[in-house]
C-alpha positions in Angstrom: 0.0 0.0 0.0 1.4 3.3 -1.2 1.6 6.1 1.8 -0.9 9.0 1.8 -0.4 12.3 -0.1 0.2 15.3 1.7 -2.8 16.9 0.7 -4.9 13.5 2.0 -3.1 13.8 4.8 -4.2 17.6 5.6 -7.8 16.6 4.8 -7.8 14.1 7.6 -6.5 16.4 9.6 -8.9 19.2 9.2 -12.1 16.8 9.6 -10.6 15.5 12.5 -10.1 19.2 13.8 -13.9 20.1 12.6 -14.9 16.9 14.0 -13.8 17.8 17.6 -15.0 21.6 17.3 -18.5 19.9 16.7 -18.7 17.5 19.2 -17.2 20.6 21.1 -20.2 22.3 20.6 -22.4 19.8 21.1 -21.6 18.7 24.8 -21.3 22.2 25.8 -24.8 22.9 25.0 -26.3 19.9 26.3 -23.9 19.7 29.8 -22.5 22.9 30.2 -19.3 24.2 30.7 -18.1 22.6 33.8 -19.4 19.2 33.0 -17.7 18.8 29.4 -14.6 17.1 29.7 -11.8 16.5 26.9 -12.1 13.1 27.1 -15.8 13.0 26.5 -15.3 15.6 23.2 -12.9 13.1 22.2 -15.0 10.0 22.2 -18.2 11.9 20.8 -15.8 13.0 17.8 -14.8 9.3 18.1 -11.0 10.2 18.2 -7.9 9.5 20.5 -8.3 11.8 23.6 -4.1 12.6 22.3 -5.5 14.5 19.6 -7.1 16.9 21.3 -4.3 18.0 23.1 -2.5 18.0 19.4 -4.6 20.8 18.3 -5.9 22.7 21.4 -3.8 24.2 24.3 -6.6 23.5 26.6 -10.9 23.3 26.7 -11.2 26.8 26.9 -9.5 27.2 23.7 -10.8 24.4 21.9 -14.7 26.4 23.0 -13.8 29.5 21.4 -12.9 27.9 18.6 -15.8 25.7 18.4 -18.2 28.8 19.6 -16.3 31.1 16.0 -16.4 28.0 13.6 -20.4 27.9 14.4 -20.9 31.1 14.5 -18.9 31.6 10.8 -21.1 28.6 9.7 -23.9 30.5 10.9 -23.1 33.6 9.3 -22.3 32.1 5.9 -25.5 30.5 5.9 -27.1 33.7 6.5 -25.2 35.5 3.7 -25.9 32.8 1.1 -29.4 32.1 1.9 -31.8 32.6 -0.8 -32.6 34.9 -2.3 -28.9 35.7 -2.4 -27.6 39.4 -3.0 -24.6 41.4 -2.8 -26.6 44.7 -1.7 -24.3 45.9 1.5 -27.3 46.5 3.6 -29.1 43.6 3.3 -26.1 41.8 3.9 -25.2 44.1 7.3 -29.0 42.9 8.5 -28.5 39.1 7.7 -25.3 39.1 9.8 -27.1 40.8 12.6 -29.5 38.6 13.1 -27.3 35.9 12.4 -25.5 36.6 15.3 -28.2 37.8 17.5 -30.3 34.6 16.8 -27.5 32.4 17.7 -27.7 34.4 21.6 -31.4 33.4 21.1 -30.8 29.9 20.0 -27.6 29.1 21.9 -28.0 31.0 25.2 -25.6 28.5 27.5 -23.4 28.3 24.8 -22.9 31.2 24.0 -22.8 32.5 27.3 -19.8 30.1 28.1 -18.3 31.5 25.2 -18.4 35.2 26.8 -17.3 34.7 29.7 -14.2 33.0 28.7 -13.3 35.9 26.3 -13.9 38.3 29.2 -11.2 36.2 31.3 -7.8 36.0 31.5 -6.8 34.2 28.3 -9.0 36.9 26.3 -9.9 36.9 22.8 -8.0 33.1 20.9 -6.6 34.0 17.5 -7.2 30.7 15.5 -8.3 29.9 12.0 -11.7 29.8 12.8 -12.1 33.1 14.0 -9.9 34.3 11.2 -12.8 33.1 9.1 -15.0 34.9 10.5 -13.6 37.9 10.8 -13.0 37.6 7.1 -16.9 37.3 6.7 -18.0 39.8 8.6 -14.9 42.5 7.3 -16.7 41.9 3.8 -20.0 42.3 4.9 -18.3 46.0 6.1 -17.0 46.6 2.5 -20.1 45.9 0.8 -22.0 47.9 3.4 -19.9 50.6 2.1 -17.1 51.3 4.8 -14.8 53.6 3.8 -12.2 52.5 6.9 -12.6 49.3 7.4 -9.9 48.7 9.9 -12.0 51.4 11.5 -15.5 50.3 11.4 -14.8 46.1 11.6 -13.6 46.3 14.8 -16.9 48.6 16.0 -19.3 46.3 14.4 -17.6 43.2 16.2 -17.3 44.9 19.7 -21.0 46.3 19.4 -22.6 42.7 18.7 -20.4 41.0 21.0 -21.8 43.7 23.7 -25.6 42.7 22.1 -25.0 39.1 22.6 -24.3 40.2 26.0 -26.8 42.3 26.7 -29.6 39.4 25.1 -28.0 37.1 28.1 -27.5 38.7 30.8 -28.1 37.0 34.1 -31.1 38.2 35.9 -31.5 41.7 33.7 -32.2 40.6 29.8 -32.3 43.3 27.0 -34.8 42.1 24.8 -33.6 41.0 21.3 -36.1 43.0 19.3 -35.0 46.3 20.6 -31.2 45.6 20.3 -31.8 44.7 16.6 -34.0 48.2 16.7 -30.5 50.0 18.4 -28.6 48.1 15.6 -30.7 49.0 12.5 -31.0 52.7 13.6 -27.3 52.6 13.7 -26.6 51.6 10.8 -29.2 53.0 8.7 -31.2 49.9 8.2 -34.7 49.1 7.9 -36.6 47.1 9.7 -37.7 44.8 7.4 -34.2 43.9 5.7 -33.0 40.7 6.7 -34.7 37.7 8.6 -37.3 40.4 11.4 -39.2 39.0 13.9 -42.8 39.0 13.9 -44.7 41.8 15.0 -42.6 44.7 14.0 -40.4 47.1 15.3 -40.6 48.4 18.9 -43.4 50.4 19.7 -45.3 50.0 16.7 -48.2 48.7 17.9 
């Protein structure tokens, strides 16, 4: 038997990779934080509990970057659903609520993931947050940005503070009037990408 190409060889390794950010996922929503260990991430993603600590430095880590991979999926989605367009604003709406509805969908996930950014390891550079920074710095340029470097960064910090705000402990901010802040922000109507029922706000 011939050995495996390079390239076959990088394949395996990124489904194994994906497959552990998955089963990441997965267990953190259904057990929490606390209660996920490496081992059981490894045996979900049916790998050797060795290769875990081949491609993550430690649990908290290997959540963020299981918390950007979904939340790049989730974005993409959102971007490419159809009808698809390349009109910026559209485009800023769809990534709004893609975000927002994954604090809606994901709370103790996504909650988990929070908190670890706001401790002492901070913000993980990997290449799944690379991926979606990539998104949503596009989703900037068709929006029209004329600084990008500029007005990324704000979009970023002011949906991470959303998807706080939509899960905070004992005082809530209702989704529906953070996607309001959000739209009026950024010039938006209400109606562009994927609104709630009932309407904005106050319209009743």
């Amino acid at each position: 038997m011939s050995p495996r190409s390079a390239s076959v060889n990088e394949e395996l390794r990124r489904r194994s990779r994906e497959r552990l950010l998955q089963a990441t996922v997965e267990l953190v929503a259904e057990r929490g934080y606390e209660a996920t260990t490496l081992g059981a991430i490894a045996d979900r993603a049916g790998a050797a509990r060795g290769l875990v600590s081949y491609y993550f430095p430690g649990k908290r880590q290997l959540l963020q970057s299981a918390v950007h991979r979904l939340m790049h999926l989730r974005l993409e989605a959102a971007l490419e659903r159809e009808p698809r367009t390349d009109d910026g604003r559209e485009r800023l709406a769809r990534a709004v609520d893609a975000i927002l509805g994954l604090a809606r969908d994901e709370p103790l996930l996504m909650r988990t993931h929070m908190a670890g950014i706001l401790q002492a390891e901070g913000f993980v550079q990997c290449p799944e947050q690379q991926r979606l920074a990539e998104l949503l710095r596009d989703t900037v340029t068709r929006y029209g940005s004329q600084d990008v470097d500029t007005d990324y960064p704000l979009l970023r910090a002011l949906l991470m503070g959303a998807v706080v705000a939509v899960l905070l402990p004992g005082a809530p901010m209702p989704q529906e009037r953070l996607r309001a802040e959000l739209f009026q922000r950024y010039g938006l109507d209400w109606g562009l990408g994927f609104p709630p029922d009932g309407g904005p706000p106050g319209s009743a």
